[in-house]
PAFIFI-185853 format. One record per residue: residue in three letters; x, y, z of N, C-alpha, C in turn. Coordinates in steps of 0.1 Angstrom, whole numbers, plus 5000, padded with zeros to 4 digits. Example, Ala and Ser with C-alpha at 12.3 -4.5 7.8 and 13.67 -1.06 7.14 Angstrom:
<rs>
+------+-------+--------+------+--------+---------+------+-------+--------+------+
! baro ! neast ! nnorth !  nup ! caeast ! canorth ! caup ! ceast ! cnorth !  cup !
+------+-------+--------+------+--------+---------+------+-------+--------+------+
!  ALA !  5132 !   4943 ! 5078 !   5123 !    4955 ! 5078 !  5132 !   4967 ! 5078 !
!  SER !  5128 !   4978 ! 5071 !   5137 !    4989 ! 5071 !  5129 !   5000 ! 5079 !
+------+-------+--------+------+--------+---------+------+-------+--------+------+
</rs>
This chain:
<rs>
+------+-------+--------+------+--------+---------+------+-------+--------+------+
! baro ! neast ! nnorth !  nup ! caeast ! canorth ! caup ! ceast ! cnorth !  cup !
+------+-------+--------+------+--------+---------+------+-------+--------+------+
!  UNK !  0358 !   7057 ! 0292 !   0371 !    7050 ! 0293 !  0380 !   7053 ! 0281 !
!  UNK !  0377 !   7051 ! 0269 !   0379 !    7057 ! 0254 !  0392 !   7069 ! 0258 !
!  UNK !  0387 !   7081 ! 0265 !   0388 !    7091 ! 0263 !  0402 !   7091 ! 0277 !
!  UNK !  0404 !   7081 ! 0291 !   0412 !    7085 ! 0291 !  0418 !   7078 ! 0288 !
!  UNK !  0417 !   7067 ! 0278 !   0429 !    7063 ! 0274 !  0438 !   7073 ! 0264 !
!  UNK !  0425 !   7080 ! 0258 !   0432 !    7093 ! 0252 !  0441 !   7099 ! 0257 !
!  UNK !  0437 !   7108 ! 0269 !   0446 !    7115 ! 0275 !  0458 !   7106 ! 0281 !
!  UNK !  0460 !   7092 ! 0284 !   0470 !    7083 ! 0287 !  0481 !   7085 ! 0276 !
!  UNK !  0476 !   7079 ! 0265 !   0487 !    7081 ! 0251 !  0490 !   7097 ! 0245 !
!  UNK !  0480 !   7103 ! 0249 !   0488 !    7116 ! 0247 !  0496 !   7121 ! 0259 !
!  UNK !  0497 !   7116 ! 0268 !   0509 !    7122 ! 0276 !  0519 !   7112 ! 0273 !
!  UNK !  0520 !   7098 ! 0271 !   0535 !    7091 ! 0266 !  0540 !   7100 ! 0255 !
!  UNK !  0524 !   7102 ! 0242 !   0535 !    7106 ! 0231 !  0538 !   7121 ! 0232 !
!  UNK !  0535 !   7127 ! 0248 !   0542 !    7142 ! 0248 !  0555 !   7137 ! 0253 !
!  UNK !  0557 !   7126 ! 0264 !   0571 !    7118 ! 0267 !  0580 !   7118 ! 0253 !
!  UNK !  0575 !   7111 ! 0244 !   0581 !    7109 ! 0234 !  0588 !   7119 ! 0229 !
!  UNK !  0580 !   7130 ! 0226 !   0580 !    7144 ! 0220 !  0592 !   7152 ! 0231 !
!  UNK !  0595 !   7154 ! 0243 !   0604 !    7158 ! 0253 !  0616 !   7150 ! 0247 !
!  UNK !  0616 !   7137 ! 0245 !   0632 !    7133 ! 0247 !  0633 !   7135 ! 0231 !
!  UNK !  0629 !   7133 ! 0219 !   0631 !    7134 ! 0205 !  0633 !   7150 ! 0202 !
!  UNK !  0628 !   7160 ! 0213 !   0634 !    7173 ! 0207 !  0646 !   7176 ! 0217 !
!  UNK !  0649 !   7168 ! 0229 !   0661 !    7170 ! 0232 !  0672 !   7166 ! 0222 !
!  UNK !  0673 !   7151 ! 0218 !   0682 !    7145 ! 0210 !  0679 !   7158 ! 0200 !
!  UNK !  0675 !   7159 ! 0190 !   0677 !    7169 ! 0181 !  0675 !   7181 ! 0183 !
!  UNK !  0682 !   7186 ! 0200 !   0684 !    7197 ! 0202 !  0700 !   7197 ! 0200 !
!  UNK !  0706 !   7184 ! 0209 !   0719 !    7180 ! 0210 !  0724 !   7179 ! 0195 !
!  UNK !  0720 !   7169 ! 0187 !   0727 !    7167 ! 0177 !  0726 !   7174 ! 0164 !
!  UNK !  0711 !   7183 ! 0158 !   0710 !    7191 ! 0149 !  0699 !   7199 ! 0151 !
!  UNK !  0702 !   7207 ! 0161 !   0696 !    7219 ! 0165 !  0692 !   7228 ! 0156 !
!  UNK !  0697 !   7232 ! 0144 !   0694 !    7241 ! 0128 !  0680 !   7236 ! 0122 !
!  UNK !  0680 !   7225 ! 0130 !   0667 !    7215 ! 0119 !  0654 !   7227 ! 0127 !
!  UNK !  0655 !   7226 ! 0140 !   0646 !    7229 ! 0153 !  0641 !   7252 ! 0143 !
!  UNK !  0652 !   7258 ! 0141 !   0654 !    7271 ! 0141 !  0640 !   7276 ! 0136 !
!  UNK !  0631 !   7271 ! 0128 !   0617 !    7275 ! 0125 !  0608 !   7275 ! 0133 !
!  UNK !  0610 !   7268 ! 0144 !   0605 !    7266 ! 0153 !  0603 !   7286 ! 0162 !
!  UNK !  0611 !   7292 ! 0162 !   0620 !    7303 ! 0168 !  0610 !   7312 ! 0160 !
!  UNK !  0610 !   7324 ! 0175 !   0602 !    7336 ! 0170 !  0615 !   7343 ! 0156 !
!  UNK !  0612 !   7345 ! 0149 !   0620 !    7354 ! 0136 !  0633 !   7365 ! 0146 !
!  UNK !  0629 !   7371 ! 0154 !   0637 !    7379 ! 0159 !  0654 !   7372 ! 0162 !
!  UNK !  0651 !   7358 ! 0167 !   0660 !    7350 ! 0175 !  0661 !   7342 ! 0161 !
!  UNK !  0657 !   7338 ! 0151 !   0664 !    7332 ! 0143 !  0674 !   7342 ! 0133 !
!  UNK !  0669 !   7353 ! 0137 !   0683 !    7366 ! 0128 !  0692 !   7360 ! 0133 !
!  UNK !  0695 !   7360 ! 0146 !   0704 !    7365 ! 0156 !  0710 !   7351 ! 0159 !
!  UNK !  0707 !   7340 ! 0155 !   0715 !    7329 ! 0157 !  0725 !   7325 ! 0149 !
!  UNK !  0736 !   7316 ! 0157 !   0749 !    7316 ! 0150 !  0747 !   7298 ! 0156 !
!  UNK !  0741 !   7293 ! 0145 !   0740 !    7280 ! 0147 !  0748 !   7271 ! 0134 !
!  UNK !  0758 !   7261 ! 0135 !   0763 !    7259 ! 0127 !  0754 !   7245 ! 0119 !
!  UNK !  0754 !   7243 ! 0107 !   0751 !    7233 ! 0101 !  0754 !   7223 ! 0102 !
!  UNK !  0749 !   7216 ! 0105 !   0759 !    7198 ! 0105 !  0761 !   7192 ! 0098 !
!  UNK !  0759 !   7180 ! 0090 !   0761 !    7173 ! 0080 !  0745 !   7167 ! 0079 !
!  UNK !  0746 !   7170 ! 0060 !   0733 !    7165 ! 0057 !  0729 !   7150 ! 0063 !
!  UNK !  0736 !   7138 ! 0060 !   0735 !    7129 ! 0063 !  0730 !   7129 ! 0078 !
!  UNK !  0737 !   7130 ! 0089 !   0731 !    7133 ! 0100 !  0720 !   7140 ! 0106 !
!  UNK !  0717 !   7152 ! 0096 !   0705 !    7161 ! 0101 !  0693 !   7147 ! 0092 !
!  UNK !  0692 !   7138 ! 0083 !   0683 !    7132 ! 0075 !  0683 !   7121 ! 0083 !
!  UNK !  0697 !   7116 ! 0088 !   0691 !    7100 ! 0097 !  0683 !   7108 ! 0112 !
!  UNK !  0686 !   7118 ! 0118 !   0683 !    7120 ! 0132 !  0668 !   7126 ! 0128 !
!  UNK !  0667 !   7132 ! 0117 !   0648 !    7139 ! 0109 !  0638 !   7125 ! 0112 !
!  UNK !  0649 !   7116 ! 0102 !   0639 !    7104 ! 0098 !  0638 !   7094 ! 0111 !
!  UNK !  0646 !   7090 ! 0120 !   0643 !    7083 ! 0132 !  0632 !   7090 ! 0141 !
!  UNK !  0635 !   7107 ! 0143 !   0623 !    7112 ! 0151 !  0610 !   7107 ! 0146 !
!  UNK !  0611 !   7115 ! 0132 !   0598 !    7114 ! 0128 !  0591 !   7098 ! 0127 !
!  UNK !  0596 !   7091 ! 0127 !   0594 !    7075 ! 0128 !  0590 !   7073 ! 0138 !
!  UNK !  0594 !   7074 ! 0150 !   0590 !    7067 ! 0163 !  0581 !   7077 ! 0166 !
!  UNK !  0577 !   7091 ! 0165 !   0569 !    7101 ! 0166 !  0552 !   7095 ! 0157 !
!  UNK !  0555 !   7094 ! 0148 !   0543 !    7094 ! 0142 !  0540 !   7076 ! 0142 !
!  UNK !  0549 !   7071 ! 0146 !   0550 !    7050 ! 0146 !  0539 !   7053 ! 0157 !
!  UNK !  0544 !   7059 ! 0172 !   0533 !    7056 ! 0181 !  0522 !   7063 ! 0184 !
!  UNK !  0519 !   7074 ! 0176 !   0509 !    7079 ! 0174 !  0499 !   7069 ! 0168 !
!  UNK !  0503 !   7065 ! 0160 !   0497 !    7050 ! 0149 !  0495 !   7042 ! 0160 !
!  UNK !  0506 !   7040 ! 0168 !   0502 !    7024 ! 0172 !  0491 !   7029 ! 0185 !
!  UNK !  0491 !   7040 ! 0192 !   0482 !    7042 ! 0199 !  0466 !   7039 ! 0198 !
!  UNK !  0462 !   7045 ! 0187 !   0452 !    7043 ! 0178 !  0447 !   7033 ! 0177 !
!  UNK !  0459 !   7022 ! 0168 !   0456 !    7007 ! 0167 !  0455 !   7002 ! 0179 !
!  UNK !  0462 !   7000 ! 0190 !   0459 !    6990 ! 0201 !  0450 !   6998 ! 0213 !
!  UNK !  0444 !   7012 ! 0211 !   0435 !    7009 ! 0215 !  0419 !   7005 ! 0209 !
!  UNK !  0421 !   7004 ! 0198 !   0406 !    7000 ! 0191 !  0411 !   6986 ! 0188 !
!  UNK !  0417 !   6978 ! 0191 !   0424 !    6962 ! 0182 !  0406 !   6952 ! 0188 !
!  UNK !  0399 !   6959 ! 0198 !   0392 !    6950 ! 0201 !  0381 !   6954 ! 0202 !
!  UNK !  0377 !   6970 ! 0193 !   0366 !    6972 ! 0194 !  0363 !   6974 ! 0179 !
!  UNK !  0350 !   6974 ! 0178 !   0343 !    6978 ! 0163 !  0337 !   6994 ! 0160 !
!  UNK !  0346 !   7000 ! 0166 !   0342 !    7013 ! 0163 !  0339 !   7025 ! 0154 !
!  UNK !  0336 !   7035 ! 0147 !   0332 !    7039 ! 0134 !  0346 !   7045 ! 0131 !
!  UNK !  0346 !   7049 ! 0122 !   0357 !    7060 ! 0115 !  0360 !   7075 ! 0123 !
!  UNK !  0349 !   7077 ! 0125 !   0345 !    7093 ! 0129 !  0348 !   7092 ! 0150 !
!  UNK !  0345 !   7078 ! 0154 !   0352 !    7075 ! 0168 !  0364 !   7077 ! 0171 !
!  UNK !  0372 !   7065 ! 0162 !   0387 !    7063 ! 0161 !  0390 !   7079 ! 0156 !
!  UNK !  0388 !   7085 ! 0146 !   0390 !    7098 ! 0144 !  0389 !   7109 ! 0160 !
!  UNK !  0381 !   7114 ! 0163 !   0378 !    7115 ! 0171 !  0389 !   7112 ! 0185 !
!  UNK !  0394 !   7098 ! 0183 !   0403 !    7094 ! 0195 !  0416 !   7099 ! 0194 !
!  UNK !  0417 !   7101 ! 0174 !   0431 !    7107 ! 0175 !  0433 !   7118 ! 0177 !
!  UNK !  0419 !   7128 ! 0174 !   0422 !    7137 ! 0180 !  0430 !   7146 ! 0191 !
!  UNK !  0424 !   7139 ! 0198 !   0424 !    7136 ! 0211 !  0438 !   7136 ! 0215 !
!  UNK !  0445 !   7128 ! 0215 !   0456 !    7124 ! 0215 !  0467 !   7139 ! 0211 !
!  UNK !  0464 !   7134 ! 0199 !   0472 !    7152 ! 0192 !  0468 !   7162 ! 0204 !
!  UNK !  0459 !   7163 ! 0207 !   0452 !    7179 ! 0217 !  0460 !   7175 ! 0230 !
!  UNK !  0459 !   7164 ! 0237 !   0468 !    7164 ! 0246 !  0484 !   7169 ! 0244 !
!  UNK !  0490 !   7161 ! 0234 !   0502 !    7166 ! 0233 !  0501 !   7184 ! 0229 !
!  UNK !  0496 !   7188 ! 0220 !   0494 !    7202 ! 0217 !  0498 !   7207 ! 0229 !
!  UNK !  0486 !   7206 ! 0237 !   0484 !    7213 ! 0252 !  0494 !   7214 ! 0263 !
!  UNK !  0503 !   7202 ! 0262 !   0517 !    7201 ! 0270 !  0528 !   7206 ! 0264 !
!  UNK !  0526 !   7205 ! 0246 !   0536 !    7215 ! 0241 !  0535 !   7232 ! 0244 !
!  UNK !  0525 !   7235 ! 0244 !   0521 !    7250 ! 0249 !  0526 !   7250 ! 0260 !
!  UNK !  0524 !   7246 ! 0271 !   0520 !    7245 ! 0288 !  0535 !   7244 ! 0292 !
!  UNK !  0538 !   7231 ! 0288 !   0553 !    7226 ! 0295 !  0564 !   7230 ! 0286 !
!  UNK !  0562 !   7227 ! 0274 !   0580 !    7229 ! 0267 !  0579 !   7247 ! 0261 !
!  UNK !  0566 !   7256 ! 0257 !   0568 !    7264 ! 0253 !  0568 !   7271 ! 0265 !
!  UNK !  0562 !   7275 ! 0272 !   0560 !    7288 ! 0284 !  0567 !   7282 ! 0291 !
!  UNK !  0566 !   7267 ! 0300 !   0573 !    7271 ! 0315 !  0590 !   7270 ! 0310 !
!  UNK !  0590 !   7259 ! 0301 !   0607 !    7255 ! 0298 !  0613 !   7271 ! 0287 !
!  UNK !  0607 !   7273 ! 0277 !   0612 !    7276 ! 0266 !  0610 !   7294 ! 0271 !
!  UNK !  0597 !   7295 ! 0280 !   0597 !    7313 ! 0282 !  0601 !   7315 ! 0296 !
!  UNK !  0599 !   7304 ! 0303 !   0600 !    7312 ! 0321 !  0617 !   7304 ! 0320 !
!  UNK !  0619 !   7294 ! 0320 !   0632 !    7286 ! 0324 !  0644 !   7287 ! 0317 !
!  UNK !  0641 !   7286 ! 0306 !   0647 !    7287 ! 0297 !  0668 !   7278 ! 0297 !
!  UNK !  0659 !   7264 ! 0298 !   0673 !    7255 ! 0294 !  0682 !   7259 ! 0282 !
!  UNK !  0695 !   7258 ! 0291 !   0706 !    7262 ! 0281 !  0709 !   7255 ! 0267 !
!  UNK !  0701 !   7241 ! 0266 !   0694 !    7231 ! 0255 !  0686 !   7243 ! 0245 !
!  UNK !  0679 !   7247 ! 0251 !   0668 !    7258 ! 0240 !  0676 !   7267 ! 0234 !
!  UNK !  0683 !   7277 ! 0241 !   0691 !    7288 ! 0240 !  0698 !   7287 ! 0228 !
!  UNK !  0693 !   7296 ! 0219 !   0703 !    7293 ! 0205 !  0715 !   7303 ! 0204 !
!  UNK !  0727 !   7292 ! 0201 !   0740 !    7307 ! 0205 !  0737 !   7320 ! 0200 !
!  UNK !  0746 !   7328 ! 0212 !   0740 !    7344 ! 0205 !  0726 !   7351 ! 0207 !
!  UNK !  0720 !   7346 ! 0214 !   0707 !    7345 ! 0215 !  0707 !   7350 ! 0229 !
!  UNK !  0713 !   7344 ! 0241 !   0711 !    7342 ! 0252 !  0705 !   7362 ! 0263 !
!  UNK !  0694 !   7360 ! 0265 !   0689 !    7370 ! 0275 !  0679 !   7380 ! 0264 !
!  UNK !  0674 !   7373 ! 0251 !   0673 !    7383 ! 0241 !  0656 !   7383 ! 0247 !
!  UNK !  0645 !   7389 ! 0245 !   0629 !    7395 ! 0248 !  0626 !   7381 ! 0243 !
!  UNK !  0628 !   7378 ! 0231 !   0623 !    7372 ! 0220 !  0615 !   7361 ! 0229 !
!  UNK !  0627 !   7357 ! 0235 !   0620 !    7344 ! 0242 !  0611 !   7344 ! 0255 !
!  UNK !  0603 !   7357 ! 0257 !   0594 !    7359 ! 0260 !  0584 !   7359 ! 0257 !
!  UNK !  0579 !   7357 ! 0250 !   0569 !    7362 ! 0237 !  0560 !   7347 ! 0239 !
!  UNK !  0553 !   7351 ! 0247 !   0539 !    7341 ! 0249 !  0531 !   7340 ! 0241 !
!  UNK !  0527 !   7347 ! 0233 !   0517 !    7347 ! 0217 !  0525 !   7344 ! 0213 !
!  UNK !  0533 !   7345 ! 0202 !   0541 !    7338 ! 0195 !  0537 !   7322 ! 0195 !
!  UNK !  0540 !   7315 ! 0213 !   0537 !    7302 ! 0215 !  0518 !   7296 ! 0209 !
!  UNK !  0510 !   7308 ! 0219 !   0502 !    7308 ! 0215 !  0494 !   7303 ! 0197 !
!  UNK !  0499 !   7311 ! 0194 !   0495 !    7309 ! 0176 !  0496 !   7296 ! 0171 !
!  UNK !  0513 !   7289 ! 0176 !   0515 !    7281 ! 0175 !  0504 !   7270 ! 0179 !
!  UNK !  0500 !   7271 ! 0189 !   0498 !    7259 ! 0196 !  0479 !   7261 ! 0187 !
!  UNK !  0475 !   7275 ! 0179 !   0462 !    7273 ! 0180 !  0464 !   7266 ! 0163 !
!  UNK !  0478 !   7271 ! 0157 !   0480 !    7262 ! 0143 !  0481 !   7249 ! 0145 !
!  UNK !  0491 !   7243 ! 0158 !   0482 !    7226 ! 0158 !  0472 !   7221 ! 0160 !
!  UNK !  0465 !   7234 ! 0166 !   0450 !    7224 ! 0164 !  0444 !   7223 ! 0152 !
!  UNK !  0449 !   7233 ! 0148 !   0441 !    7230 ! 0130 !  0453 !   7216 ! 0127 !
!  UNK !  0462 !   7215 ! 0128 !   0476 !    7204 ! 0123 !  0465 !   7192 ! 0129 !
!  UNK !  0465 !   7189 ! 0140 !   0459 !    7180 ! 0147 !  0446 !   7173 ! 0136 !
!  UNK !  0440 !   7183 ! 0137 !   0425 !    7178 ! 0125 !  0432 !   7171 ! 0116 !
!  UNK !  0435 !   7173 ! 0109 !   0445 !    7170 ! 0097 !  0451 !   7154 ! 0100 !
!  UNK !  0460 !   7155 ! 0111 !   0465 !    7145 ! 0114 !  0456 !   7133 ! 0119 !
!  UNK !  0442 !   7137 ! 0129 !   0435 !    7128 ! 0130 !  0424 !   7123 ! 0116 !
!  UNK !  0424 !   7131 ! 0111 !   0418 !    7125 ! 0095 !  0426 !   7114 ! 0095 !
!  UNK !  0439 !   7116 ! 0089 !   0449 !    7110 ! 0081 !  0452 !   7097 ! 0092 !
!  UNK !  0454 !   7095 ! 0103 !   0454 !    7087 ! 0111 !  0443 !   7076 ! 0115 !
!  UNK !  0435 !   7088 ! 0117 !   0421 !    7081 ! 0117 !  0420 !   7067 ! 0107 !
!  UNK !  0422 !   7073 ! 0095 !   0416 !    7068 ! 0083 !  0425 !   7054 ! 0076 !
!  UNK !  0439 !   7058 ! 0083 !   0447 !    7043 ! 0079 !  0449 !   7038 ! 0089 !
!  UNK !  0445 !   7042 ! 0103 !   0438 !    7037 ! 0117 !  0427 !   7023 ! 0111 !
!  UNK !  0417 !   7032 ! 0106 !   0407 !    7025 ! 0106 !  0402 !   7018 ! 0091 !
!  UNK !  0412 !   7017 ! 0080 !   0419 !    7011 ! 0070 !  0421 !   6994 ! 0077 !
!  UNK !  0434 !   6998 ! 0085 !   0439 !    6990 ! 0089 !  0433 !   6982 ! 0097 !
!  UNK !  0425 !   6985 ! 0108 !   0416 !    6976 ! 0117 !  0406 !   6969 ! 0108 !
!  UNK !  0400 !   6977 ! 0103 !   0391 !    6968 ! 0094 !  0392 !   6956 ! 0085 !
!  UNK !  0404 !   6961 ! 0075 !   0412 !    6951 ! 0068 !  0423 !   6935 ! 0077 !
!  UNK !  0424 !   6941 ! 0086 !   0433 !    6931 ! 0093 !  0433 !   6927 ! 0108 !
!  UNK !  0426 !   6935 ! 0116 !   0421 !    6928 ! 0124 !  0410 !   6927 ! 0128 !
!  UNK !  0399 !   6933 ! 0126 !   0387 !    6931 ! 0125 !  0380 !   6915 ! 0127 !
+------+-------+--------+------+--------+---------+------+-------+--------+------+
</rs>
């Protein structure tokens, strides 16, 4: 049961992940550009926005992005007594779902077969670049090492936190 609640919260927080790179497709798209195979970031003519704006629209994402990754964690263990290395384990989990729909859905079908005029960085439009399915690939095998990382780190003030306060 654990596990699909896992896969449950990782598909909201791929939900999550879809509308928070739209908005910061729409409003500061330059933030996104590392994202981009090298060939298509030469070749973009993307204008800079305003610092202030690119730092409130950074800091809201990353807030409600990593807030319900957190709160995932916590409400699903609020009623169990589970080890470190479980809850770890669950975050995993979580992270690998989203990973897997980042590859699957926003990289290959949206970002290499469909290619929304949202993605398309000006100047850019009909270039190979955005072809380039390894490219995505790499990516997706660097979050899985990101993911470890993150379920440590989650895990551990996951399970900080339950212990200390609701336990």
């Amino acid at each position: 049961m654990i596990w699909l609640n896992a896969l449950l919260h990782g598909l909201v927080w791929s939900g999550i992940w879809v509308i928070a790179l739209y908005v910061t497709f729409r409003l500061v798209p330059h933030t996104l550009i590392h994202n981009y195979p090298k060939e298509l970031q030469e070749l973009a003519d993307i204008p800079i926005k305003s610092k202030r704006l690119t730092t409130c629209v950074s800091l809201l994402v990353w807030v409600v992005i990593i807030g319900y990754y957190l709160f995932a964690v916590l409400w699903t263990f609020r009623h169990r007594t589970d080890g470190f290395l479980d809850i770890m384990a669950f975050s995993f989990m979580v992270f690998m779902v989203w990973n897997i729909c980042d590859l699957t859905i926003m990289d290959w079908l949206l970002f290499c077969t469909v290619q929304p005029s949202v993605m398309v960085l000006k100047g850019t439009k009909g270039h190979p670049a955005y072809k380039d399915y390894m490219f995505h690939f790499i990516g997706f095998l660097k979050g899985t090492g990101i993911a470890a990382i993150f379920a440590f780190v989650i895990g551990g003030i996951s399970y900080l936190i339950l212990n200390s306060l609701v336990w």
